[in-house]
Structures are given as structure tokens and as C-alpha cells.
Residue frames relative to the residue before (quaternion, step in Angstrom):
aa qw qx qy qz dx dy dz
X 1.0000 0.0000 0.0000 0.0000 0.00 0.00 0.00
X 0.6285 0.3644 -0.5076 0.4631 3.71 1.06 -0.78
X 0.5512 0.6494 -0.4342 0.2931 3.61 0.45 -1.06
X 0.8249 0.4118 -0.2450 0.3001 3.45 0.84 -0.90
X 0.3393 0.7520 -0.2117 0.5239 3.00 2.52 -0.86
X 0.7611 0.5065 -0.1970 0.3541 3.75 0.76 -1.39
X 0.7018 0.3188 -0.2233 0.5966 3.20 1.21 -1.29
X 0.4596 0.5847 -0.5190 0.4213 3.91 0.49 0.42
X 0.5806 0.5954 -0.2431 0.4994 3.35 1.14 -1.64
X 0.8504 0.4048 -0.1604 0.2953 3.51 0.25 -1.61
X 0.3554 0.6338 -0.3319 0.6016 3.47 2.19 -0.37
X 0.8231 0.3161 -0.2662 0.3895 3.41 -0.10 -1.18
X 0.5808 0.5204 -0.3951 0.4856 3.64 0.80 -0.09
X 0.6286 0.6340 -0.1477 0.4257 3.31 0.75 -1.00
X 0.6047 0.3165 -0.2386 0.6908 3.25 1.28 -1.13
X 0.6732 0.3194 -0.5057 0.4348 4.07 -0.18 -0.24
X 0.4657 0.6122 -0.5205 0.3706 3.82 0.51 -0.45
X 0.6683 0.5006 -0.3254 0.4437 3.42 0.48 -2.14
X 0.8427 0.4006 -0.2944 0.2068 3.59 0.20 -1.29
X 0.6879 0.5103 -0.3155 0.4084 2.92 1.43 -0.74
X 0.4020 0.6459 -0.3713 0.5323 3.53 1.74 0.27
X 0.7491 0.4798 -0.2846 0.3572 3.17 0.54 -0.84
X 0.7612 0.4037 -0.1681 0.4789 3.26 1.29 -1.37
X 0.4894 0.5860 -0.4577 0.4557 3.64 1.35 0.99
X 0.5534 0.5939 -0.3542 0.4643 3.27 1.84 -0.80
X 0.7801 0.5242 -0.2244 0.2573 2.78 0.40 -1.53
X 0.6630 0.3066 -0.2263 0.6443 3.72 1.13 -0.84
X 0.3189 0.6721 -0.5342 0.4015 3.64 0.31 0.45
X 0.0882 -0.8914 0.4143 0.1611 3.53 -0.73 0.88
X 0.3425 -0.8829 0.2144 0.2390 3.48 -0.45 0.14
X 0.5456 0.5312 -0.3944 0.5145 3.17 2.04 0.69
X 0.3636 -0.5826 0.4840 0.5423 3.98 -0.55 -0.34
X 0.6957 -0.4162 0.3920 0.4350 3.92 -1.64 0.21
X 0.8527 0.2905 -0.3552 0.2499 3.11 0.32 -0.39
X 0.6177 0.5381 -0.4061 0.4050 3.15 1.34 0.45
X 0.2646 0.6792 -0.3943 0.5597 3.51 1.89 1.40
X 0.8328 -0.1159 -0.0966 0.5327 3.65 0.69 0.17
X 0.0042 0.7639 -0.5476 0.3414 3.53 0.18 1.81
X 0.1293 -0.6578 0.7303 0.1312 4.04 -1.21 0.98
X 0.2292 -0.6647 0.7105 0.0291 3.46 -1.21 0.88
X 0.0729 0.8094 -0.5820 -0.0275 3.59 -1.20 0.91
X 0.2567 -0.8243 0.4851 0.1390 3.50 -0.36 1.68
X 0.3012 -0.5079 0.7024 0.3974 3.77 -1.66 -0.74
X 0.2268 0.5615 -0.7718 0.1941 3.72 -0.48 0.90
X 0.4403 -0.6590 0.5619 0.2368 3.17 -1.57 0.82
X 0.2177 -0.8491 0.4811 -0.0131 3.00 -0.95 1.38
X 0.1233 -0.7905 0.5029 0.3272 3.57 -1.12 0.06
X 0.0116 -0.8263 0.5162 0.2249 3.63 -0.55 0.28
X 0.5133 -0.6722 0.4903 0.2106 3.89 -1.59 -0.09
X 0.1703 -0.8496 0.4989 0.0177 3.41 0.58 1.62
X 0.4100 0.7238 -0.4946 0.2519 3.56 0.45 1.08
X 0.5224 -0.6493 0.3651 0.4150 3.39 1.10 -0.19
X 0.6057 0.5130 -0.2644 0.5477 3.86 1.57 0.25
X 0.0730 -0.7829 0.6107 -0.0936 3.42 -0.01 1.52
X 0.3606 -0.6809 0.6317 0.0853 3.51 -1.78 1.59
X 0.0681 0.6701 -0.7306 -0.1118 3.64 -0.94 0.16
X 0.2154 -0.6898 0.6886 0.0605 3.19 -1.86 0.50
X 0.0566 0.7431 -0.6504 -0.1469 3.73 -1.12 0.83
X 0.2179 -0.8132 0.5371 -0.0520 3.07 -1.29 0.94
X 0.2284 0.8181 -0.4832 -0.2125 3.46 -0.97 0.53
X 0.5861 -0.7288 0.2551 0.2454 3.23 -0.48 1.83
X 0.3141 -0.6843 0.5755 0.3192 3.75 1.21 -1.15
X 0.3097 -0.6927 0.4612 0.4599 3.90 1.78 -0.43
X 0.6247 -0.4724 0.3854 0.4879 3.54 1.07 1.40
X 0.4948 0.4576 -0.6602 0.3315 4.18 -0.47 0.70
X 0.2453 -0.7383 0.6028 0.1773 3.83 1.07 -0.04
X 0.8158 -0.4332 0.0451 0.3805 3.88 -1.15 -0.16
X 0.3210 0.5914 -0.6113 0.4167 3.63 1.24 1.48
X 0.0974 0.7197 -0.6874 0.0096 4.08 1.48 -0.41
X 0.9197 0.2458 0.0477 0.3025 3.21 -0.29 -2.62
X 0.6228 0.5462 -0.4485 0.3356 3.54 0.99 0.08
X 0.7233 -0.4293 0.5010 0.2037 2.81 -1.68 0.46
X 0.6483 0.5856 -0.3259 0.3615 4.02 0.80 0.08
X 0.6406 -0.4359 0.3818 0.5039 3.28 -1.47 0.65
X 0.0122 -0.7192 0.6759 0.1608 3.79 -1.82 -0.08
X 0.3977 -0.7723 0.4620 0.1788 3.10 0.08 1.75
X 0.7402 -0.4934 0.3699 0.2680 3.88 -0.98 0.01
X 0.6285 0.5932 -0.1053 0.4919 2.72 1.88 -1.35
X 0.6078 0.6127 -0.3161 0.3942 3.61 1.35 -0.29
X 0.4864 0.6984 -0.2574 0.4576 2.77 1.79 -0.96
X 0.6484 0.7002 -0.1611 0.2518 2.62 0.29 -1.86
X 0.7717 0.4514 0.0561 0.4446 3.11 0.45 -2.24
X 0.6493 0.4906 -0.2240 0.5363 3.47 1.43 -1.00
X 0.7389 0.2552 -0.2813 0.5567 3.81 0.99 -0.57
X 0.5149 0.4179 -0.5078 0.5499 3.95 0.54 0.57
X 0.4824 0.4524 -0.4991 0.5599 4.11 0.88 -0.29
X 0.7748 0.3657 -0.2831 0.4310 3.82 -0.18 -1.52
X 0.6757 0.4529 -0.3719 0.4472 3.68 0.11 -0.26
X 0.7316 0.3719 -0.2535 0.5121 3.25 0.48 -0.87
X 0.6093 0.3747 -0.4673 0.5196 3.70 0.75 0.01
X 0.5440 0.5385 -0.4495 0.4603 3.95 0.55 -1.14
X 0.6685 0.5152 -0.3026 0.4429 3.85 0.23 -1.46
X 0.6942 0.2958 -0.3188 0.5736 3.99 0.45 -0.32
X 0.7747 0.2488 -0.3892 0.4317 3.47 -0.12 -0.47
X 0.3903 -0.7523 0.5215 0.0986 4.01 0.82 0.00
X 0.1504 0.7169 -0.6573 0.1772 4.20 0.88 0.48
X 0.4872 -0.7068 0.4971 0.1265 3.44 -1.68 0.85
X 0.6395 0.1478 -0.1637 0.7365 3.16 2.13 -0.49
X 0.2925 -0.7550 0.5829 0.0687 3.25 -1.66 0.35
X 0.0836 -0.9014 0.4219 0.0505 3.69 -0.04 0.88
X 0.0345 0.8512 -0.5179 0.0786 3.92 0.35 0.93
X 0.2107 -0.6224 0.7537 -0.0088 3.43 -1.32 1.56
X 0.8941 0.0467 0.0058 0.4455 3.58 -1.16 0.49
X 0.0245 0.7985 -0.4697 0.3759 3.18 0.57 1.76
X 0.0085 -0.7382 0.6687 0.0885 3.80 -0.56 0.46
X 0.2755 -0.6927 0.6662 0.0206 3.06 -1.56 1.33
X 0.5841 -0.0364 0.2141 0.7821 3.87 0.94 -0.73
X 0.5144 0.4118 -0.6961 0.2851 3.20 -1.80 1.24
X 0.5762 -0.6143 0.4644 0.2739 2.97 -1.54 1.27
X 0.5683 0.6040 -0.4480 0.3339 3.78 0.59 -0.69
X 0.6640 0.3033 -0.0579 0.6810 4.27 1.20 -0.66
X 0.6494 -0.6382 0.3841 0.1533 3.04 0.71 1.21
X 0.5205 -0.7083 0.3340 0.3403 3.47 1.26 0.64
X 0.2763 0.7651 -0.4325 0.3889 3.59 1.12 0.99
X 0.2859 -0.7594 0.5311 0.2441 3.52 -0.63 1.27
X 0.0136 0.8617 -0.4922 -0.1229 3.69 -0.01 0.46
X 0.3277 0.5385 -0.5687 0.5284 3.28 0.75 1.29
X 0.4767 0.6399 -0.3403 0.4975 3.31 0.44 -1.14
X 0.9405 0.2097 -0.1956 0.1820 2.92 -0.42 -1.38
X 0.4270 0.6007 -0.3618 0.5709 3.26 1.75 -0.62
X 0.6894 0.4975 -0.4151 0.3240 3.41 0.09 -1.06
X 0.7224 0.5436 -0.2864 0.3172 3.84 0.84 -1.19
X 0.4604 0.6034 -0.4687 0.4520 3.27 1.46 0.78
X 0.9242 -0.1521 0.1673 0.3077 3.29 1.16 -0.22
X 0.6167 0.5173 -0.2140 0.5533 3.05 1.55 -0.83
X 0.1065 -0.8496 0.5153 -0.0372 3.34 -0.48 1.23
X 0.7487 0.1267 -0.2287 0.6091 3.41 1.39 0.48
X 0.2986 -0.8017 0.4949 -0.1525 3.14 -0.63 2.38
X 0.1371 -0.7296 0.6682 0.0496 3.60 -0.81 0.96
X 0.1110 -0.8314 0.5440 0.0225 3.54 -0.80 1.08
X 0.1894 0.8054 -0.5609 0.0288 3.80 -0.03 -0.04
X 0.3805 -0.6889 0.6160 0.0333 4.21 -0.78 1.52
X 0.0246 -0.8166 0.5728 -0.0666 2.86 -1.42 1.15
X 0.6992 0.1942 0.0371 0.6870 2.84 1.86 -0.51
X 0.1261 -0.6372 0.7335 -0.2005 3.44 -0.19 2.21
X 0.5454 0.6425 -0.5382 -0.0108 3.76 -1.14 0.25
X 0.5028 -0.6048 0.5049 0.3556 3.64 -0.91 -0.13
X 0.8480 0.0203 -0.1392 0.5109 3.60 1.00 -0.46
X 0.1853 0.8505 -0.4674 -0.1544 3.64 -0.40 0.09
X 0.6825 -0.5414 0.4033 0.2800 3.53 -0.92 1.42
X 0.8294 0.2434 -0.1816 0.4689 3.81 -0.20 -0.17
X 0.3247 -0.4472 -0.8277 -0.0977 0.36 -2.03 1.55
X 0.6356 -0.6361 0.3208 0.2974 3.14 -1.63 0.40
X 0.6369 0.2467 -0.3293 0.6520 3.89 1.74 1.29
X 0.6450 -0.3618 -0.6536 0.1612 0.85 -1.99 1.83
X 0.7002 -0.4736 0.4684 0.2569 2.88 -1.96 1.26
X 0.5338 0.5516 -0.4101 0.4925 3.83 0.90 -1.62
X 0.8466 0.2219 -0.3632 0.3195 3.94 -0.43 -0.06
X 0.3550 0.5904 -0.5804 0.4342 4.19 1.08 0.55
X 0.7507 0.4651 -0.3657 0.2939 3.60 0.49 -0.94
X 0.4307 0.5721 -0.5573 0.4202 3.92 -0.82 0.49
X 0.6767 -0.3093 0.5917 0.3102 3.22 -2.17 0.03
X 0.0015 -0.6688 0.7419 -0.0488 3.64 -1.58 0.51
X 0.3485 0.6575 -0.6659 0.0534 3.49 -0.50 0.64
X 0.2901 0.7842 -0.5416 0.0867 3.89 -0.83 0.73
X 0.1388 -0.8040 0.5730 -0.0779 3.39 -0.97 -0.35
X 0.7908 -0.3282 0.4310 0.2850 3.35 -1.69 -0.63
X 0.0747 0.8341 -0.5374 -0.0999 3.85 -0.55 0.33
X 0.1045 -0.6498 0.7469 0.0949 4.20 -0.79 0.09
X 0.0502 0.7952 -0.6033 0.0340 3.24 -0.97 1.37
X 0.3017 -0.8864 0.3476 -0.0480 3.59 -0.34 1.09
X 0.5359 -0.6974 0.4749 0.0297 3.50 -1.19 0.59
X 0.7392 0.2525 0.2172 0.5854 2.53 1.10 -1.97
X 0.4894 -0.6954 0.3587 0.3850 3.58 -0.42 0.95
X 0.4066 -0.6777 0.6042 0.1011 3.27 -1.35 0.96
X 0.4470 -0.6866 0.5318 0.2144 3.85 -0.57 1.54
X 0.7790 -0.1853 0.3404 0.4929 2.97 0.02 -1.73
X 0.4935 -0.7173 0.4907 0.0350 3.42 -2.01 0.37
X 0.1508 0.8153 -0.5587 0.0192 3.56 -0.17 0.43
X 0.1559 0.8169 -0.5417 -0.1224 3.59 -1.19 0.42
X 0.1066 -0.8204 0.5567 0.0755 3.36 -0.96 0.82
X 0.4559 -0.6000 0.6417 0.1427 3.15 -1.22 1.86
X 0.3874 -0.7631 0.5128 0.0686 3.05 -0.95 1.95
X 0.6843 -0.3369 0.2995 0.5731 3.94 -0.84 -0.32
X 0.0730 -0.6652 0.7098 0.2200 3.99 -1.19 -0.03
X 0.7333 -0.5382 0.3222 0.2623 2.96 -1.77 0.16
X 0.4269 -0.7617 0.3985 0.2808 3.49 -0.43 1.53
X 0.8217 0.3553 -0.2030 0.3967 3.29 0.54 -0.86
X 0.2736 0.6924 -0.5865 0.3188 3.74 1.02 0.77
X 0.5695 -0.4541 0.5374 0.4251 3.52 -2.04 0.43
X 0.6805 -0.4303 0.3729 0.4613 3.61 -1.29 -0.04
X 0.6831 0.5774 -0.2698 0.3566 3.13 0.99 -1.94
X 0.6475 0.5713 -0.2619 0.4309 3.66 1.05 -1.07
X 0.7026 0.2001 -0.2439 0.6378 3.85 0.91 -0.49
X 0.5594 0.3576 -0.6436 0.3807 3.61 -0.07 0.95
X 0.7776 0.4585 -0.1403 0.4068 3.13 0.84 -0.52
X 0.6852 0.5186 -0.2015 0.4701 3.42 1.78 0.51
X 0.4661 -0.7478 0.3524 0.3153 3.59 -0.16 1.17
X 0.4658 -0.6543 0.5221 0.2870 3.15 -1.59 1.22
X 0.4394 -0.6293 0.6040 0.2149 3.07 -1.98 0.87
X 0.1227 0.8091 -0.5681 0.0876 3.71 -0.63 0.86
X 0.5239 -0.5402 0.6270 0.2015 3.06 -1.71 0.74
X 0.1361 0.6459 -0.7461 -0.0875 4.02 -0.71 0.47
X 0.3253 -0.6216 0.7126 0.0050 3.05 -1.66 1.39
X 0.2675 0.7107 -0.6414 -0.1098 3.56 -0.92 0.46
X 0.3618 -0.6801 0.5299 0.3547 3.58 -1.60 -0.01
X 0.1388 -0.7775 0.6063 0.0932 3.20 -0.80 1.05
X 0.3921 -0.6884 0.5883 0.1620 3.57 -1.54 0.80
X 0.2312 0.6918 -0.6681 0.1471 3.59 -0.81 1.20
X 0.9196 0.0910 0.0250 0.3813 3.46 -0.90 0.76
X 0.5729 -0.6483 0.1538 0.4773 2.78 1.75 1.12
X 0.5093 0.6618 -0.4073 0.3698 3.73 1.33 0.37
X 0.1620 0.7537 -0.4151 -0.4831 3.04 -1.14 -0.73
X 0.5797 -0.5971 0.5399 0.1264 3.13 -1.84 1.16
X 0.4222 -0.7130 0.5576 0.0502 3.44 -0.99 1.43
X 0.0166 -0.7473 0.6451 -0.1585 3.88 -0.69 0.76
X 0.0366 0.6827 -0.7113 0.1628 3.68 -0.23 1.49
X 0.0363 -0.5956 0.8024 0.0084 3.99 -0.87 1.25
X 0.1402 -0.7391 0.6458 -0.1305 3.32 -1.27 0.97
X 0.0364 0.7618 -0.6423 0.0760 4.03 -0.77 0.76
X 0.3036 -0.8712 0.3851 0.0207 3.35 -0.06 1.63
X 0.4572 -0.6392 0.3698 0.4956 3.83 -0.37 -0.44
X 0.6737 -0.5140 0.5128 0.1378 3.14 -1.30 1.31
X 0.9631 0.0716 0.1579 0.2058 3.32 -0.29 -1.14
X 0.6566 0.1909 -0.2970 0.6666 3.37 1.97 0.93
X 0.3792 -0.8217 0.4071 0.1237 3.51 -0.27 1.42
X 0.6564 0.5101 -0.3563 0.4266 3.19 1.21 -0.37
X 0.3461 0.7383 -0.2423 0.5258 3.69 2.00 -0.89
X 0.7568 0.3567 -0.2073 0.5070 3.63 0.20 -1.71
X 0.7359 0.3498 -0.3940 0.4252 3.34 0.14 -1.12
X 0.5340 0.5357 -0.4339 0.4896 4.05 0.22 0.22
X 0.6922 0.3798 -0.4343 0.4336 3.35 0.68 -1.01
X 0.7526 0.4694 -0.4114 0.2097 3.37 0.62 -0.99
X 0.3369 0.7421 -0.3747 0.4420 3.44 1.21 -0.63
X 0.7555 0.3573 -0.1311 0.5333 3.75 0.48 -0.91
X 0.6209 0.4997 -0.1804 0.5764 3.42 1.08 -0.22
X 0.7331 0.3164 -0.2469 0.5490 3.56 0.85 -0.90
X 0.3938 0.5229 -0.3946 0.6448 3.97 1.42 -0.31
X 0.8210 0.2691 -0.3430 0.3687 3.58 -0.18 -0.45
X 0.4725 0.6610 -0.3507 0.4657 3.77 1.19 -0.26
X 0.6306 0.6313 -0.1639 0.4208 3.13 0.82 -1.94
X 0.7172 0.4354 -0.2177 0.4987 3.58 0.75 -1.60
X 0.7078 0.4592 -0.3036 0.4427 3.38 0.21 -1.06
X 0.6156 0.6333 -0.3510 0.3110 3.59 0.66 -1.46
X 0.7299 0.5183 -0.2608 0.3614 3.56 1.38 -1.35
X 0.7795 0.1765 -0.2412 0.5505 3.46 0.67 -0.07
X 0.7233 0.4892 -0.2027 0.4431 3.95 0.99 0.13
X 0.4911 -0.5232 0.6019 0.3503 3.59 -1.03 0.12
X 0.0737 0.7829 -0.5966 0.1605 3.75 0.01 0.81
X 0.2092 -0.6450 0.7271 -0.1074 3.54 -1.72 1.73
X 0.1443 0.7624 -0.6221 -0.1045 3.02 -0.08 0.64
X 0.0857 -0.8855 0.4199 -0.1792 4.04 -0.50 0.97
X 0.3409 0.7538 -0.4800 0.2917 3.47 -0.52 1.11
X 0.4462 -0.5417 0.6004 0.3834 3.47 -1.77 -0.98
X 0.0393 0.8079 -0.5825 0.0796 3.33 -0.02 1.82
X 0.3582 -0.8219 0.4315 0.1002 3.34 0.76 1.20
X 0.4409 0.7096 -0.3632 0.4125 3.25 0.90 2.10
X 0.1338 -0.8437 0.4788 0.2026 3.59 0.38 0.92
X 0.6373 -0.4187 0.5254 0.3774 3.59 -1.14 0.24
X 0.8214 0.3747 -0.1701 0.3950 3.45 0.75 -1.31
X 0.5094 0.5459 -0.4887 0.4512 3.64 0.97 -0.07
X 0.7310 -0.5136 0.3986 0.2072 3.15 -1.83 0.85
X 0.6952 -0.2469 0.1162 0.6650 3.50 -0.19 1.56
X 0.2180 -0.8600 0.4174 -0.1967 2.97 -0.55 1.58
X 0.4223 -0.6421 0.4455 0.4593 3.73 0.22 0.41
X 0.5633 0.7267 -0.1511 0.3630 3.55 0.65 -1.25
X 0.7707 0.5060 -0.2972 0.2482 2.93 0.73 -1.40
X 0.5389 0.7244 -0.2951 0.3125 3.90 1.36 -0.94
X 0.5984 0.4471 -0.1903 0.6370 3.52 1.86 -1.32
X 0.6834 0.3856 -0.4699 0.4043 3.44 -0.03 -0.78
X 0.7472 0.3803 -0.2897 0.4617 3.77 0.62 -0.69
X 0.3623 0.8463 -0.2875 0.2644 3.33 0.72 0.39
X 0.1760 0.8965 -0.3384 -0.2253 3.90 0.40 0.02
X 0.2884 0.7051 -0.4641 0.4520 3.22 1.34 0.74
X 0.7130 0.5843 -0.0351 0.3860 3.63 0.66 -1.45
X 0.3145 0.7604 -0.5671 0.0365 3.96 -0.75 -0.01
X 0.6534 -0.5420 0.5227 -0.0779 2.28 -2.01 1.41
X 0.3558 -0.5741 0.7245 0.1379 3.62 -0.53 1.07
X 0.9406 -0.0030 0.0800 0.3299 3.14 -2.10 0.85
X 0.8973 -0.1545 -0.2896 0.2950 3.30 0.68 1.27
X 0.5109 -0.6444 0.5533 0.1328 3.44 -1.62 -0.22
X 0.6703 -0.5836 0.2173 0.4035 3.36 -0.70 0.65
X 0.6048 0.5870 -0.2614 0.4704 3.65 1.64 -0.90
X 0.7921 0.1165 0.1219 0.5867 3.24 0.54 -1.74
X 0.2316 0.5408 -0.7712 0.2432 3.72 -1.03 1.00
X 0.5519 -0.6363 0.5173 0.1513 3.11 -1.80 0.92
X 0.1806 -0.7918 0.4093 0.4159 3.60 -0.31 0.02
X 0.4208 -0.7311 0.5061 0.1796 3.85 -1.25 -0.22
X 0.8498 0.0247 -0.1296 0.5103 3.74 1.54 0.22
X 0.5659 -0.3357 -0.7518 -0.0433 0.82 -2.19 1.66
X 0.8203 -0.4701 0.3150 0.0831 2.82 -2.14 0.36
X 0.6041 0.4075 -0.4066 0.5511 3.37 1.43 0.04
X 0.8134 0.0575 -0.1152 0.5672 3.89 0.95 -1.21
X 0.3100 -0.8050 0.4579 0.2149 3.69 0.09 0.61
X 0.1009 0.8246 -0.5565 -0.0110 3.68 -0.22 0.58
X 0.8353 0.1830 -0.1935 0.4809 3.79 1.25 0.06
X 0.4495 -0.6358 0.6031 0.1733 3.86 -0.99 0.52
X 0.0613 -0.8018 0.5240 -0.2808 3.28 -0.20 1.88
X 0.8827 0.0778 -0.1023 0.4520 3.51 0.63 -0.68
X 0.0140 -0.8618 0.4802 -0.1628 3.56 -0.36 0.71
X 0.5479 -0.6974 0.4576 0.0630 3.06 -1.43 1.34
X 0.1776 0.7934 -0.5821 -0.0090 4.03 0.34 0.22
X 0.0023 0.8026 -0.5871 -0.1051 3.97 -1.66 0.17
X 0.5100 -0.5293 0.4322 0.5225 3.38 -0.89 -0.05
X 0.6111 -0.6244 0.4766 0.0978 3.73 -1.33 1.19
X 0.6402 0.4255 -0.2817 0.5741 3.56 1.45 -1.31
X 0.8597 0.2357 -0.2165 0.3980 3.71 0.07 -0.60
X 0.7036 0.3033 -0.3197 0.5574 4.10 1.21 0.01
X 0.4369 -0.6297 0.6337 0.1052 2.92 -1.69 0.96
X 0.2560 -0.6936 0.6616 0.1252 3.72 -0.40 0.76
X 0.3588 -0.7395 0.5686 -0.0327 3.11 -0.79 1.67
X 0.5206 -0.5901 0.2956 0.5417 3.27 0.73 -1.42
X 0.0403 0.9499 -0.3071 0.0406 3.88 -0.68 0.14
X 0.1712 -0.8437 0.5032 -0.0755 3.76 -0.22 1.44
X 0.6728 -0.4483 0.5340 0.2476 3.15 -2.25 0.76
X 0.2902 -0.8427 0.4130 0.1872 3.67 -0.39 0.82
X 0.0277 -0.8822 0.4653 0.0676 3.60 0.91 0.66
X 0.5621 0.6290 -0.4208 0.3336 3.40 0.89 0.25
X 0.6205 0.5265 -0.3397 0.4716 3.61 1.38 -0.47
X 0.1650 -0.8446 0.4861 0.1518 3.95 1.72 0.31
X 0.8875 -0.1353 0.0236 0.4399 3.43 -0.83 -0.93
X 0.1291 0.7705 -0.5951 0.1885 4.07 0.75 0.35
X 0.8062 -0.0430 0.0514 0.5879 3.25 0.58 -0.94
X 0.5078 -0.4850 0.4738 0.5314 3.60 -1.30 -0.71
X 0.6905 0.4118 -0.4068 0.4338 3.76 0.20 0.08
X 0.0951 -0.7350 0.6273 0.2393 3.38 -1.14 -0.44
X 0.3345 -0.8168 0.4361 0.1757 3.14 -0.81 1.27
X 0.3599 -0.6716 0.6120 0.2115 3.77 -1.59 0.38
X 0.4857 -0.6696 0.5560 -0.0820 2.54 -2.07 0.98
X 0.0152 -0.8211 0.5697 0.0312 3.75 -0.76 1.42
X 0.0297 0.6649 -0.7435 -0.0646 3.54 -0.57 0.48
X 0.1865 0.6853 -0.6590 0.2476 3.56 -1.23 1.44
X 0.4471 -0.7366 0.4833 0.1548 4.02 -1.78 0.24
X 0.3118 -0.7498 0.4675 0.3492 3.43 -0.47 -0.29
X 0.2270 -0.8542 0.4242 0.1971 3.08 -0.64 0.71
């Protein structure tokens, strides 16, 4: 009976060893910190529009799985593929001067280990803001088959530019307090990237933001921090503040709601009556991502839901074309 007592004992140890081995790999990262918030400035040949009417575009890509994002299914290469020749070739006609990207892969095995910055950028953007949110070796989701958690993951947030980018800041926003451990080592930070961009001898503020998804009480906090940071910047700056703040107008007290009611503030592509929506991408049924600026120093040009980029991702992203005043 001890004999059998012992090798029970020595099993169960054995098995917490394995896991707690495992769950060091797995949240283990594979870049150093400082290569988590880093501007990069290429020589692609570029064209710009010396008219005094600047386009911006936010976007979240889904890292190009379009509407497999959340399933459980293989994603052949070819989706990729097909999903970033859709986004390039649509970016490459409409020609935006800035580029805003939420869920971006730079190196991860899930996208075939494609830098898709990179590649967007080589249309033009010769001065790249990069900011990581997600460094791991394994990540759980979706949460079938197990065979696809395993691989590199390194993505995040991108600001793609025209115009030279000054500087970078990012701030890792609040996370969820009441998650398991295992669940926030193993869950991307939520951050605010701030860059300064130079146009017209200003500079012009550009906060891309990707809120939380999936605790409302979490999100609303983040924004709070996010709208405090608008607020600040807005007062002495041309300030965009721009992202996927995974907030409908129509959900119950709404993160959203403080900006949308706001009359200092505006809103790209809509109004309280009539606003397209932006998810998901085959049948939209909610308004998630959204363009806001400071009122005293931009001119709202005009600005729409791109429904032409269809299934690239699950979202579809929107479009400001506006001036400084």
C-alpha cells in the first residue's frame, strides 16, 4: 500500500512539474522589451497628395484570417495570401496618408510567419510605428483543436505613415482584475499607442487603441484612460484619437457613449440616426471601430465604412479624409 501511496505521490508531482514547465514555455516571450515599442523608417517609393487634405484609415485586419478570426478551423496559407493581396490592393487605390492597424502579425506561426506590416507598409509608408502586445509561444484560441495554440505569436498594433513620425509612446491600459493567472499570462495587452506625427510643421497626435473584447466593466476603464489621454493631447494638439473600441452605441451604457455625446469631439462616418456599422464583415449588425478628433484644430472633410475590403478580416475598417486648421 505504501509502494502504491508513493508512486501516486510521485505521479502527481511529476504531473505539476510537466505543467508548471509547460506554462513557463508557453508565456515565455521571444523578443526583448525593448523591441515592443520601436519606429522603423524605410525608402519605399512613395506617392503623396500635396493638397492640404489628409486620409487616415483604421483598420482591424483579424492578422488577415477574415471570418475564421474565432473558429476553431484549419487556415490554409492561401487565406492569407488572398486576404493580404485583397488589403493591398484596396489600400493601393484608395492611397490614405496614415494607416491605423489593431491585430497585426509581425512573426507568428498562425500567418505563416509573414510580417504583415512589412508588407502593407511597401506601398509606401516609409515611417512605421510598431508597438507588441502579444509575445508568446502558445496561445489557447480558439480553444480547438489544441494542434493550433502551439507556434510563435508576436503581434500587436501598427501606425503607418507618410509623414515622419517624431515619436512613440505606449500605455498598457488596465487588464482584467478578476482573470485566472493562467488566462492573463497568456492574454494580449490592451494599449493605447500614441505617436507624434509631423505635418505642416505641426505636431499631430494619433492614439490607435484596441480595447477589451470581453469584460465591460475592464473596457469601460480602459476607455476612461484613453479619453483622459485625448482630452490632454487634444488641448494643445491636433489629436485622432482612433481604433477598435469594441463598443456599440446600442449596448447598455456603453463605453462610447461620453464621445459620441460630446460637442467638442467628432466622429468620422456618423451621427446618432445614421452611422454605418463595421462588425462582422459579411453581415454587420454593430459599430465597433471609429475615428474621433479634436473639433478646434480638424476640419472634418468627410468619411465612410469601407465595405469594399468585405471579408479580409472580421471588421471593416473606416475612413477620414479631413485638414488642420
Amino acid at each position: 500500500m505504501k509502494k502504491v501511496f508513493k508512486i501516486i505521490i510521485f505521479s502527481l508531482a511529476s504531473l505539476l512539474l510537466l505543467c508548471a514547465l509547460f506554462f513557463f514555455w508557453a508565456s515565455s516571450p521571444t523578443l526583448s522589451v525593448e523591441n515592443y515599442n520601436k519606429i522603423t523608417i524605410n525608402n519605399f517609393k512613395q506617392t503623396i497628395n500635396n493638397d492640404s487634405i489628409y486620409s487616415i484609415i483604421t483598420y482591424n485586419i483579424g492578422y488577415l484570417s477574415g471570418m475564421t478570426n474565432n473558429l476553431a478551423i484549419a487556415k490554409p496559407k492561401s487565406l492569407f495570401d488572398n486576404n493580404l493581396e485583397k488589403v493591398i490592393s484596396e489600400f493601393k487605390t484608395l492611397n490614405p496618408d496614415f494607416i491605423a492597424l489593431q491585430e497585426i502579425d509581425y512573426d507568428a506561426s498562425r500567418s505563416y510567419h509573414v510580417n504583415q506590416q512589412t508588407e502593407i507598409a511597401s506601398l509606401g509608408y516609409n515611417y512605421v510605428a510598431e508597438a507588441v502586445n502579444w509575445d508568446d509561444t502558445y496561445v489557447p484560441y480558439p480553444y480547438w483543436p489544441p494542434s493550433v495554440h502551439f507556434g510563435k505569436t508576436v503581434s500587436g498594433q501598427s501606425i503607418l505613415s507618410k509623414y515622419p513620425i517624431e515619436n512613440q509612446e505606449c500605455i498598457v491600459l488596465e487588464r482584467v482584475n478578476n482573470a485566472p493567472f493562467y488566462r492573463d499570462a497568456l492574454y494580449p495587452e490592451r494599449l493605447a499607442q500614441i505617436a507624434i506625427i509631423k505635418i505642416e510643421n505641426k505636431n499631430v497626435i494619433l492614439i490607435n487603441v484596441h480595447l477589451e473584447a470581453f469584460d465591460k466593466a475592464t473596457r469601460e476603464k480602459q476607455f476612461a484612460t484613453v479619453l483622459e489621454l485625448f482630452t490632454k493631447y487634444a488641448a494643445n494638439y491636433p489629436t485622432i484619437l482612433l481604433g477598435d473600441f469594441n463598443s456599440d452605441p446600442k449596448y447598455t451604457n456603453a463605453a462610447v457613449t461620453d464621445i459620441l455625446n460630446s460637442e467638442t469631439i467628432g466622429n468620422a462616418a456618423y451621427s446618432a440616426t445614421q452611422y454605418d456599422k463595421t462588425y462582422n464583415s459579411i453581415n454587420p449588425d454593430v459599430r465597433i471601430d471609429y475615428i474621433f478628433y479634436s473639433k478646434n484644430s480638424i476640419e472634418y472633410i468627410d468619411g465612410k465604412v469601407l465595405n469594399q475590403f468585405e471579408q479580409a478580416s472580421d471588421h471593416l475598417p473606416v475612413e477620414m479624409r479631413f485638414k488642420l486648421k
